[in-house]
N, C-alpha and C positions, 0 to 999 in steps of 0.2 A: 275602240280598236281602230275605226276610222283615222283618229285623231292623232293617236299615235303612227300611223303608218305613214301622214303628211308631215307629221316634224319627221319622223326620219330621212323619208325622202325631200325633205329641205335640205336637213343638215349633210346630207350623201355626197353633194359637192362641195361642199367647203370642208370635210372630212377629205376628200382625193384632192384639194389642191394644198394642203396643211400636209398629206403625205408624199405628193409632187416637190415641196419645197428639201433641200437638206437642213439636215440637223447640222447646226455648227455647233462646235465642241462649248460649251461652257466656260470666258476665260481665268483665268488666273488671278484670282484676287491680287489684289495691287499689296504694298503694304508703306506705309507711312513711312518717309524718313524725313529728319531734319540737320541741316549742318552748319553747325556754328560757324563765326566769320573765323575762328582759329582752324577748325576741322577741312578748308576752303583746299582742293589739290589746283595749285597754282602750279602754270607751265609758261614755257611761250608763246606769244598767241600763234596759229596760224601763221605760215609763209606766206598767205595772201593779204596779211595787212602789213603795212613796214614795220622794222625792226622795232625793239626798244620796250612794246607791251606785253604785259603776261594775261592770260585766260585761265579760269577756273568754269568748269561745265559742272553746274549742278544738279541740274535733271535733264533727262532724255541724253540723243546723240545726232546732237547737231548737222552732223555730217550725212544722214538719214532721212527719210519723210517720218512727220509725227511731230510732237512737243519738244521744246527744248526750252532750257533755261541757261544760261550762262553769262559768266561776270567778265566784263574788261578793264582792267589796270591800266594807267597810262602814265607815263611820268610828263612832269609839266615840259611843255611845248610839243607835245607828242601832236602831229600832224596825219589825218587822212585824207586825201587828195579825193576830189569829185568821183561821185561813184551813185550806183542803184543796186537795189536790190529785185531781184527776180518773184519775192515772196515779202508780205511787210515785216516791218522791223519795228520792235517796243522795246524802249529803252526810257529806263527807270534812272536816274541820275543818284547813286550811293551818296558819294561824298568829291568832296572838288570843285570846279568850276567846268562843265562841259558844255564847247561854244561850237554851235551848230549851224550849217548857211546853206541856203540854197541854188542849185545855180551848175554848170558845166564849167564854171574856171575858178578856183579857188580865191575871194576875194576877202581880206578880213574885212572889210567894212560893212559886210552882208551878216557875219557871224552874230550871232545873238550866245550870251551865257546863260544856260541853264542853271539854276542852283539846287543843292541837295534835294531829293521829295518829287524834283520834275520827272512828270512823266508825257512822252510822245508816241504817234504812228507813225512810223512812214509809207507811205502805199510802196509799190510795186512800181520800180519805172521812177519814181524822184529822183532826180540827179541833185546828191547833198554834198558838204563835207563838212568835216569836224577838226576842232583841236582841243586839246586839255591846255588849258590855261597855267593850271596848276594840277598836283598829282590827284588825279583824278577816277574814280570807281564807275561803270557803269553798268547794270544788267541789261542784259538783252534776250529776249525770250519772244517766242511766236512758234512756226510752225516750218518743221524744215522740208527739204536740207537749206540747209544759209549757207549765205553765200554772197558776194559781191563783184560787180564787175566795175572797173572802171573807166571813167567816159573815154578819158585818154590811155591807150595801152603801155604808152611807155612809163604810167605813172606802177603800173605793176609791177610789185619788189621782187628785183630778181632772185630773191633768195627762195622764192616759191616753188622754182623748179628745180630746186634741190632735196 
């Protein structure tokens, strides 16, 4: 009887801080989706990158904190002007040639071609830029919201603020 009266009054406080704690609701089971490259809802990307690309967001919402996955299209010569991202950035190269350089002023002689299958980080704070060489797929997925700023502001396409 002893013995029992010492496990109880063990367990007595890890019982009142297990009741101190809230119960969070149980979430939502997820459920599995998959979407074919034909099923893909392409748009135009973002007024924050220049003209010319389309975007397809596959999972999560970009524009939000949490996971996100989404594709970029470029058609060849498509140029993005020196920039960082506040959060990293993983980009998966689909199909094309994606030439990628580091640096605050856009130099091609810095650009390196990515081919199909590459995959990269970019930390937080790299000041990169990119061009598609030829037309070109990329995904890009990490943890939002995304977003880009660029070194130089007047490289920011005006149609952003529309």
């Amino acid at each position: 009887m002893r013995y029992a009266l010492l496990l109880v009054a063990a367990f007595l406080p890890i019982g009142a801080l297990a009741a101190q704690k809230p119960q969070s609701p149980s979430p939502e089971p997820r459920q599995a989706h998959v979407l074919t490259p034909e099923h893909l809802n392409w748009g135009p990307a973002p007024g924050i990158l220049p003209a010319g690309a389309r975007l397809a967001v596959l999972d999560g919402d970009p524009s939000k904190a949490g996971p996100y996955t989404m594709r970029l299209e470029m058609p060849a010569g498509y140029r993005i002007p020196p920039h960082f991202h506040q959060l990293d950035e993983h980009v998966t190269v689909i199909s094309g040639a994606f030439q990628v350089g580091m640096g605050d002023t856009f130099d091609e002689g810095k650009l390196t071609t990515l081919p199909p299958g590459t995959f990269g980080v970019i930390p937080p704070g790299m000041r990169h830029f990119a061009r598609a060489d030829k037309a070109t797929v990329v995904q890009l997925h990490g943890m939002g919201p995304w977003g880009l700023t660029y070194v130089n502001p007047a490289d920011q396409p005006s149609r952003a603020s529309k």
